[in-house]
DRENKOL-167057 format. One record per atom (N, C-alpha, C): x, y, z; atom name; residue in one letter; residue number from 1. Coordinates in pm, whole numbers, always signed. Example, Ala and Ser with C-alpha at 12.3 -4.5 7.8 and 13.67 -1.06 7.14 Angstrom:
+--------+--------+--------+------+-------+--------+
!     px !     py !     pz ! voke ! rolum ! koltor !
+--------+--------+--------+------+-------+--------+
!  +1319 !   -569 !   +780 !    N !     A !      1 !
!  +1230 !   -450 !   +780 !   CA !     A !      1 !
!  +1320 !   -330 !   +780 !    C !     A !      1 !
!  +1285 !   -225 !   +708 !    N !     S !      2 !
!  +1367 !   -106 !   +714 !   CA !     S !      2 !
!  +1290 !     +3 !   +787 !    C !     S !      2 !
+--------+--------+--------+------+-------+--------+
END
This chain:
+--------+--------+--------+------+-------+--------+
!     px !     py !     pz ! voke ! rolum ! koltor !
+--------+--------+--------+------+-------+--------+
!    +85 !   -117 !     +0 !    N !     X !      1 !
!     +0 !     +0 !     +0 !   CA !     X !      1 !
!    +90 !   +123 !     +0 !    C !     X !      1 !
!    +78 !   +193 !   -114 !    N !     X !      2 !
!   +170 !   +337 !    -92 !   CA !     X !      2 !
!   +134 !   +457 !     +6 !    C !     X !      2 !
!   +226 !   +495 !    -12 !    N !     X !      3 !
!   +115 !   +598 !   +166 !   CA !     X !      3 !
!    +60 !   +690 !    +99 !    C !     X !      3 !
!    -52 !   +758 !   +118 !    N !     X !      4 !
!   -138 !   +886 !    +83 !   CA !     X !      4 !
!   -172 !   +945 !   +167 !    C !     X !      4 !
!   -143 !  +1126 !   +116 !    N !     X !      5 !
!   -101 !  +1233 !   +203 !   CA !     X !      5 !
!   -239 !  +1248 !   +301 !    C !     X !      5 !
!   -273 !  +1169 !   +378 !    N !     X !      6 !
!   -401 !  +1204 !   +461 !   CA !     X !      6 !
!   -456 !  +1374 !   +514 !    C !     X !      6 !
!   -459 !  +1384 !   +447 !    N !     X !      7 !
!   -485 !  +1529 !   +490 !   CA !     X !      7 !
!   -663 !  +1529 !   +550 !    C !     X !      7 !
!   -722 !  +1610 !   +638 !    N !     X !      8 !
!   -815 !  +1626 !   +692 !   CA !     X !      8 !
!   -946 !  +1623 !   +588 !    C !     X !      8 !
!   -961 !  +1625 !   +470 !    N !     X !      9 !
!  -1010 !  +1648 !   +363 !   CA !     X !      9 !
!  -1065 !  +1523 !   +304 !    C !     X !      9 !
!   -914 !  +1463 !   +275 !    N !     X !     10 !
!   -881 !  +1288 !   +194 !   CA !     X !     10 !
!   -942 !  +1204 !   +298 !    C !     X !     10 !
!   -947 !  +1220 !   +426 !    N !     X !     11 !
!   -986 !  +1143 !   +527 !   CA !     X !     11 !
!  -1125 !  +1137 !   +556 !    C !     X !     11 !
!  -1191 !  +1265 !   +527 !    N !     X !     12 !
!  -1292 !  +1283 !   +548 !   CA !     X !     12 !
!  -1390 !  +1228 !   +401 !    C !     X !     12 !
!  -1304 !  +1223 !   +315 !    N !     X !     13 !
!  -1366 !  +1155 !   +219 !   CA !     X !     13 !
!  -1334 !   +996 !   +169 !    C !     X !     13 !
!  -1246 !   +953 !   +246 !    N !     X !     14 !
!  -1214 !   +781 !   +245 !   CA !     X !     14 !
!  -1365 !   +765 !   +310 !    C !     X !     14 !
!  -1333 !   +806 !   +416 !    N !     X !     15 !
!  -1435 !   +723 !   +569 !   CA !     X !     15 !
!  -1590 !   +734 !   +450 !    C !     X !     15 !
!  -1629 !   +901 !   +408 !    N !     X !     16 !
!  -1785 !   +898 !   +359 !   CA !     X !     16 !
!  -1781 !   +774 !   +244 !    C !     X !     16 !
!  -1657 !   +784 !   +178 !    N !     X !     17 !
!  -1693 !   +648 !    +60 !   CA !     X !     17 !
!  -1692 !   +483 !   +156 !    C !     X !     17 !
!  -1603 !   +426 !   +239 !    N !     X !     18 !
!  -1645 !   +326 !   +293 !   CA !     X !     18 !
!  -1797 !   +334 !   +384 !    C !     X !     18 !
!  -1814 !   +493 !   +411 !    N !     X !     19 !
!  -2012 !   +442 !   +465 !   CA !     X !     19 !
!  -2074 !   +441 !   +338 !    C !     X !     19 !
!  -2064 !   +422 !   +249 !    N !     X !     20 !
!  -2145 !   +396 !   +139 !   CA !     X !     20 !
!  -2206 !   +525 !    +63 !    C !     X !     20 !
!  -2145 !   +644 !    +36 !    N !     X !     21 !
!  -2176 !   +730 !    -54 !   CA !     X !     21 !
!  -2111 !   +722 !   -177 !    C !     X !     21 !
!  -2165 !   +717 !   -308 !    N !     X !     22 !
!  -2135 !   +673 !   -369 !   CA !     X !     22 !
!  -2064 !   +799 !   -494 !    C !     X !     22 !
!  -2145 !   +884 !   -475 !    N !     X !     23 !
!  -2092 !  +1010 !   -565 !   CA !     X !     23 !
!  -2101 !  +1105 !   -487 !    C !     X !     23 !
!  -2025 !  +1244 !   -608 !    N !     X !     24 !
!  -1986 !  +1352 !   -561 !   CA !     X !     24 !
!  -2055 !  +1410 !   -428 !    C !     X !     24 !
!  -2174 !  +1414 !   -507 !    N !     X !     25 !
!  -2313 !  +1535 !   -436 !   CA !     X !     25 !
!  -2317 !  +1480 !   -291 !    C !     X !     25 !
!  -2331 !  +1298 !   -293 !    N !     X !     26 !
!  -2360 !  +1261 !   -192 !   CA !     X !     26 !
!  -2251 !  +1288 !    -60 !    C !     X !     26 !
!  -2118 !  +1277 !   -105 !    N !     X !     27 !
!  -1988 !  +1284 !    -20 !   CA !     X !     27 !
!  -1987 !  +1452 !    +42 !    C !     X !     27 !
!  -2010 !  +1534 !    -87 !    N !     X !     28 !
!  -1993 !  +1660 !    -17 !   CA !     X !     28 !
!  -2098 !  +1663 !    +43 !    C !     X !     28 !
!  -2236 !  +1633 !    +89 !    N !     X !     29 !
!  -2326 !  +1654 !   +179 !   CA !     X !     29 !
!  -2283 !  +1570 !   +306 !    C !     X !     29 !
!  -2235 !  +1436 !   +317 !    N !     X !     30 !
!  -2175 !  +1371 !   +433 !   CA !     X !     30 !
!  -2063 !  +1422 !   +483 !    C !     X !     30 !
!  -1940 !  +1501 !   +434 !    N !     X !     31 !
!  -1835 !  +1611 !   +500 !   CA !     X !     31 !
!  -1847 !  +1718 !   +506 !    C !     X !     31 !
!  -1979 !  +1760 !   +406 !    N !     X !     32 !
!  -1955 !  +1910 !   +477 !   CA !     X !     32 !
!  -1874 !  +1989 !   +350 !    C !     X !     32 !
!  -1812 !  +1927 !   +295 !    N !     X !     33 !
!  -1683 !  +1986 !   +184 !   CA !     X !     33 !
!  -1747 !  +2024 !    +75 !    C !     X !     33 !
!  -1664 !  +2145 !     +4 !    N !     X !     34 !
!  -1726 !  +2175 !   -110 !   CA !     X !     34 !
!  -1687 !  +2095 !   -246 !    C !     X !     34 !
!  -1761 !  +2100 !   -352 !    N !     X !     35 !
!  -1710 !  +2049 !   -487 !   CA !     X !     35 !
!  -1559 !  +2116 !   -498 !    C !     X !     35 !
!  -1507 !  +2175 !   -475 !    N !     X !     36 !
!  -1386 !  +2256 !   -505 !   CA !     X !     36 !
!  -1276 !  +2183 !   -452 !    C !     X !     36 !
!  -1293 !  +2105 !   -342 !    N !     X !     37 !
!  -1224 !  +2023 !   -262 !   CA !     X !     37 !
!  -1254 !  +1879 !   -260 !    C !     X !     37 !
!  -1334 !  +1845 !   -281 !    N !     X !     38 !
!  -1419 !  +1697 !   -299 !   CA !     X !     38 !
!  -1341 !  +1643 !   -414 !    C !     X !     38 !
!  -1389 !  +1673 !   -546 !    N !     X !     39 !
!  -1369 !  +1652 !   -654 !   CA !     X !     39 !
!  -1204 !  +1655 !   -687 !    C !     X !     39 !
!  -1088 !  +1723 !   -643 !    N !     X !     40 !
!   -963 !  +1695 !   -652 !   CA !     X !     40 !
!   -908 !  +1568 !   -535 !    C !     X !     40 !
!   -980 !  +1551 !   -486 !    N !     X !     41 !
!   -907 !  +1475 !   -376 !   CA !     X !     41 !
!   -986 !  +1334 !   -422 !    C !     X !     41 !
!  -1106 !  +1322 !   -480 !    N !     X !     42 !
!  -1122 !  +1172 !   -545 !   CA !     X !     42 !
!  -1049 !  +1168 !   -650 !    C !     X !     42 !
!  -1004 !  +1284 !   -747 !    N !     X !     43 !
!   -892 !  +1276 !   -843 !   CA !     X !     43 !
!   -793 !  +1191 !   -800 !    C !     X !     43 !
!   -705 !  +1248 !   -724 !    N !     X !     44 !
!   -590 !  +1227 !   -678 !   CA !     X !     44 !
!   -614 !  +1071 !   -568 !    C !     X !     44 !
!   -733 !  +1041 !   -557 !    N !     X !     45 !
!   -719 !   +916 !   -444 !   CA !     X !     45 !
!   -752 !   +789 !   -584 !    C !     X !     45 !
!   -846 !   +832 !   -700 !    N !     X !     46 !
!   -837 !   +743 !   -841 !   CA !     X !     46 !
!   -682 !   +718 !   -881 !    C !     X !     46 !
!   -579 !   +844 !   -933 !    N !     X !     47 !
!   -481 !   +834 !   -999 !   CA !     X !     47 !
!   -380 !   +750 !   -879 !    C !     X !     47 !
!   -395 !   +762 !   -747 !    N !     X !     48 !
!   -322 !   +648 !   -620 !   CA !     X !     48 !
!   -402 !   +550 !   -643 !    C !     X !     48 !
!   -486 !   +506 !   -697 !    N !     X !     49 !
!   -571 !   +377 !   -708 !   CA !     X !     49 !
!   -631 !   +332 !   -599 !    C !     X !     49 !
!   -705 !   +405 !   -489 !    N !     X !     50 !
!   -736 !   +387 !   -352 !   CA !     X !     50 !
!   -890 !   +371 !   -407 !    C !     X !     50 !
!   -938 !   +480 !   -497 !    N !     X !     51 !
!  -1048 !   +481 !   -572 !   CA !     X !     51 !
!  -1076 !   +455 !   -713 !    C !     X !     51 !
!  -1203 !   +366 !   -753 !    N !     X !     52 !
!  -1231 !   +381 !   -891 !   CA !     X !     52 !
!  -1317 !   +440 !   -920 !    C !     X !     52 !
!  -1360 !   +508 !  -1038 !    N !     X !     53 !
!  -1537 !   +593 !  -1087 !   CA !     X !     53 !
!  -1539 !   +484 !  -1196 !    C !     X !     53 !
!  -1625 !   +542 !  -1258 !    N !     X !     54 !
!  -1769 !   +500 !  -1354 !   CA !     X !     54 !
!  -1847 !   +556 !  -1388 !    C !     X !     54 !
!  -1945 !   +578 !  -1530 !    N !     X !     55 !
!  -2043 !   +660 !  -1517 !   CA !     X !     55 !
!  -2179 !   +520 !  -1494 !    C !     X !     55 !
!  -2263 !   +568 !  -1395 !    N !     X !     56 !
!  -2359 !   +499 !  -1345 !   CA !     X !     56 !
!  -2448 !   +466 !  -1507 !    C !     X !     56 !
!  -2560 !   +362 !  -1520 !    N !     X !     57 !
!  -2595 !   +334 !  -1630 !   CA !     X !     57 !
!  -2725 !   +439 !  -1641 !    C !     X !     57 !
!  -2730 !   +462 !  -1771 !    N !     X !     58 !
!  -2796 !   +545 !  -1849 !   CA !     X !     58 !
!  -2963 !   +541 !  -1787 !    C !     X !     58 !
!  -3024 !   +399 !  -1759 !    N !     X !     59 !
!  -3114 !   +386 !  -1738 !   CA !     X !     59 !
!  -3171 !   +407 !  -1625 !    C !     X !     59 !
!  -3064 !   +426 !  -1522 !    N !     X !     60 !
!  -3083 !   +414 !  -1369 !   CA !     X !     60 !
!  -3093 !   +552 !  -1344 !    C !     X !     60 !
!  -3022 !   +662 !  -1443 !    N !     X !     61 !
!  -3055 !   +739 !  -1419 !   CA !     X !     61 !
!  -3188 !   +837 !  -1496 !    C !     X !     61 !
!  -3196 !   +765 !  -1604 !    N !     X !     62 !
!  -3326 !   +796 !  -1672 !   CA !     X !     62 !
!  -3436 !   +757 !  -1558 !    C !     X !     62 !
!  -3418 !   +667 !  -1512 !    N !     X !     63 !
!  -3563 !   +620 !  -1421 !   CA !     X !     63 !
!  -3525 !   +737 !  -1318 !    C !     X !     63 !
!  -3476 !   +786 !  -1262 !    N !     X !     64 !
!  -3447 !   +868 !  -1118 !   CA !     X !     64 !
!  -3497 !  +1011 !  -1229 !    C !     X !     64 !
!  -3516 !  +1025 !  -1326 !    N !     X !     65 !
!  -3559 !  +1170 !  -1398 !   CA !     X !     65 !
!  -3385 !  +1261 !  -1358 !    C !     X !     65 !
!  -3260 !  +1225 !  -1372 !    N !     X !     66 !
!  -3171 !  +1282 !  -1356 !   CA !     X !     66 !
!  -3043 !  +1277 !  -1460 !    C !     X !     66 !
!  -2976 !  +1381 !  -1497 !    N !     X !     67 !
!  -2832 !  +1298 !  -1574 !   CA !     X !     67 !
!  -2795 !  +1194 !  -1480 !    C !     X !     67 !
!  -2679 !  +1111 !  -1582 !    N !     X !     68 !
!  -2616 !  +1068 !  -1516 !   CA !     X !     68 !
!  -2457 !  +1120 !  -1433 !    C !     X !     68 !
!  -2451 !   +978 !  -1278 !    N !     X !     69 !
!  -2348 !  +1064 !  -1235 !   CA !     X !     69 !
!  -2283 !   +953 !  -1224 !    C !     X !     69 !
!  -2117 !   +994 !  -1191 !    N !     X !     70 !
!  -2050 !   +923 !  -1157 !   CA !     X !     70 !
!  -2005 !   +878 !  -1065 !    C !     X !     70 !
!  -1955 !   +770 !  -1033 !    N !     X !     71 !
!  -1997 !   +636 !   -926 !   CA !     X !     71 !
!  -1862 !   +633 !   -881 !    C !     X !     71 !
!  -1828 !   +608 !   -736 !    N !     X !     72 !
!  -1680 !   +597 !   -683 !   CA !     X !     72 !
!  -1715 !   +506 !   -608 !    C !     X !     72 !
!  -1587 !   +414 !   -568 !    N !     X !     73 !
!  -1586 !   +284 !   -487 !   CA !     X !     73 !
!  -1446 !   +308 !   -456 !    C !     X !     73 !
!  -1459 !   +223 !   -356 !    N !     X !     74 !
!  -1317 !   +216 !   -304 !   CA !     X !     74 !
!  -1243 !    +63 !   -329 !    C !     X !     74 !
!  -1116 !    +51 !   -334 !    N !     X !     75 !
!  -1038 !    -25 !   -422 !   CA !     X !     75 !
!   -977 !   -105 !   -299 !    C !     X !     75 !
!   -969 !   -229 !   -292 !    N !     X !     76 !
!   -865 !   -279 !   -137 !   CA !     X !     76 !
!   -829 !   -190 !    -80 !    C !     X !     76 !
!   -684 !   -126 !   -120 !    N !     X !     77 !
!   -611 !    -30 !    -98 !   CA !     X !     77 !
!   -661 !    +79 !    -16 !    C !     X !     77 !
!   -786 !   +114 !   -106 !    N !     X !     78 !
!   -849 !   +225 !    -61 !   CA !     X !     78 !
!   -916 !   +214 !    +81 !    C !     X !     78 !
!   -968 !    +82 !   +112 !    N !     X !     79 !
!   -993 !    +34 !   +210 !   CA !     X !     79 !
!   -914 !    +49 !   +325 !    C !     X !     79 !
!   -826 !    +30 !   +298 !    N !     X !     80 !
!   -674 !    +46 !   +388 !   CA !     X !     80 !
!   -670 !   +169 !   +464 !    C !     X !     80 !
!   -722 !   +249 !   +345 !    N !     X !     81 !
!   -700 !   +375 !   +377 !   CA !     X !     81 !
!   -779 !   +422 !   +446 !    C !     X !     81 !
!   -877 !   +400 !   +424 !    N !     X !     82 !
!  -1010 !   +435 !   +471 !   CA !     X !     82 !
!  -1007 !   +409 !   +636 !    C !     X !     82 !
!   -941 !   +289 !   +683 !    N !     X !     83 !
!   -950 !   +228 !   +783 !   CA !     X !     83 !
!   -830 !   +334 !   +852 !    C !     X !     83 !
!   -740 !   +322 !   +797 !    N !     X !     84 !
!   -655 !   +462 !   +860 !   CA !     X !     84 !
!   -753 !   +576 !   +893 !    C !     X !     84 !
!   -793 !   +626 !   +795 !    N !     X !     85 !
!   -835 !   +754 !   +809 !   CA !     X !     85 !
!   -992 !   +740 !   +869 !    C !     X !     85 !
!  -1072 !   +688 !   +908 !    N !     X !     86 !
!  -1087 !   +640 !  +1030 !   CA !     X !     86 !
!  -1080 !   +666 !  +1202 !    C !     X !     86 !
!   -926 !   +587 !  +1188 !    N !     X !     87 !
!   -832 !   +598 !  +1329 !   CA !     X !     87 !
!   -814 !   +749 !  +1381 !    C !     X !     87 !
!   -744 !   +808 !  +1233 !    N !     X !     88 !
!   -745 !   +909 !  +1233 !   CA !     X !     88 !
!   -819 !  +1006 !  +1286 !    C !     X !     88 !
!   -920 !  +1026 !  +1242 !    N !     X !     89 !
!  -1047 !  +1060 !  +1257 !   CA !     X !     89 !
!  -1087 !  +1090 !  +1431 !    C !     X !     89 !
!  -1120 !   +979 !  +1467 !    N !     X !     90 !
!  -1132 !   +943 !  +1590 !   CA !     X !     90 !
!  -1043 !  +1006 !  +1687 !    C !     X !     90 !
!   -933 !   +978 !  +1640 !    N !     X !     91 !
!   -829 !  +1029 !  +1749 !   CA !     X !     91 !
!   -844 !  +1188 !  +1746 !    C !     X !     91 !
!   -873 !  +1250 !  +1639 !    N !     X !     92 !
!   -883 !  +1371 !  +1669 !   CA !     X !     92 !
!   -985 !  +1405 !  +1711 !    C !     X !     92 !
!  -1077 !  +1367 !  +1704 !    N !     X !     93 !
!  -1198 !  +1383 !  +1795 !   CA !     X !     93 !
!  -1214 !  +1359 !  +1889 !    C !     X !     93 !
!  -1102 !  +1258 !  +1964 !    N !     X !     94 !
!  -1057 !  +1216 !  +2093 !   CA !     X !     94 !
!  -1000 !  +1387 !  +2145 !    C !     X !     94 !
!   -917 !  +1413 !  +2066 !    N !     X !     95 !
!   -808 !  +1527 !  +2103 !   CA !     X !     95 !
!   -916 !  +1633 !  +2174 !    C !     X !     95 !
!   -974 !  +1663 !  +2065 !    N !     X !     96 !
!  -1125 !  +1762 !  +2064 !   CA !     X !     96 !
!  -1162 !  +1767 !  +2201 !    C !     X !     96 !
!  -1225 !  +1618 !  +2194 !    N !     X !     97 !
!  -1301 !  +1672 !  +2346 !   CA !     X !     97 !
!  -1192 !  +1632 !  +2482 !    C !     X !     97 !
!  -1110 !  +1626 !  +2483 !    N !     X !     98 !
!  -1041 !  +1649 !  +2572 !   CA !     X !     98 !
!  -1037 !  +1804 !  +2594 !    C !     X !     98 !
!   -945 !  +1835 !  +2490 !    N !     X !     99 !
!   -936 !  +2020 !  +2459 !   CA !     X !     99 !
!  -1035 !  +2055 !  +2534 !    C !     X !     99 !
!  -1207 !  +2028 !  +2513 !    N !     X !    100 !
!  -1330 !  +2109 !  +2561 !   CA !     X !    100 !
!  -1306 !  +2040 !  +2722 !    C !     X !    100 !
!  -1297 !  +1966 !  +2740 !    N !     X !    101 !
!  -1297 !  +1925 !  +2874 !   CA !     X !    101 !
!  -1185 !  +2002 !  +2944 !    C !     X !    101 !
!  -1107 !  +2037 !  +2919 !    N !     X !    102 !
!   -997 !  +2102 !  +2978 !   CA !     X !    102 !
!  -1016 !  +2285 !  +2948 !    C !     X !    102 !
!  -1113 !  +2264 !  +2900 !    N !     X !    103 !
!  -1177 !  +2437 !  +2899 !   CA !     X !    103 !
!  -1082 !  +2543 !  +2758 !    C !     X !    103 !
!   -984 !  +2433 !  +2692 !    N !     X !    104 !
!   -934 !  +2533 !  +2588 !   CA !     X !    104 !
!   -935 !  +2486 !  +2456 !    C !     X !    104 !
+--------+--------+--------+------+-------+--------+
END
């Protein structure tokens, strides 16, 4: 597994793709993040191969009355990552409420 730059961002978008969001719209509504930031960081987690896309089929989205969009999954690897970023995750949210508990 090659390492990928976890940044607060990439992490926040491993974890929304292993809970099962599958595209853009859906990820930036589960982090919070904008398309501006979303969309380069599944770039860059596809070209590390952590992630794959797709365009979803024509029909699935004809029946939903919508274009179609494109579909991200996560790759073993990506899994890996995911599970890091995760840990990650947590621990800083560990940090967090300590911080509030300690009044700063």
């Amino acid at each position: 597994m090659s390492p990928i730059r976890l940044t607060q961002a990439t992490a926040l978008v491993l974890v929304a793709l292993a809970r099962g969001h599958r595209h853009g719209f859906e990820i930036m509504e589960a982090t919070g993040l904008a398309s501006g930031t979303v969309y380069p960081v599944l770039h860059r987690l596809e070209e590390e191969r952590a992630v794959t896309s797709a365009w979803e089929d024509q029909d699935e989205a004809n029946q939903a009355g919508r274009p179609r969009r494109r579909v991200y999954a996560l790759t073993p690897s990506g899994q890996e990552h995911a599970a890091r970023a995760r840990r990650r995750l947590v621990g800083a949210r560990d940090l967090l409420g300590g911080l509030e508990e300690q009044g700063g």
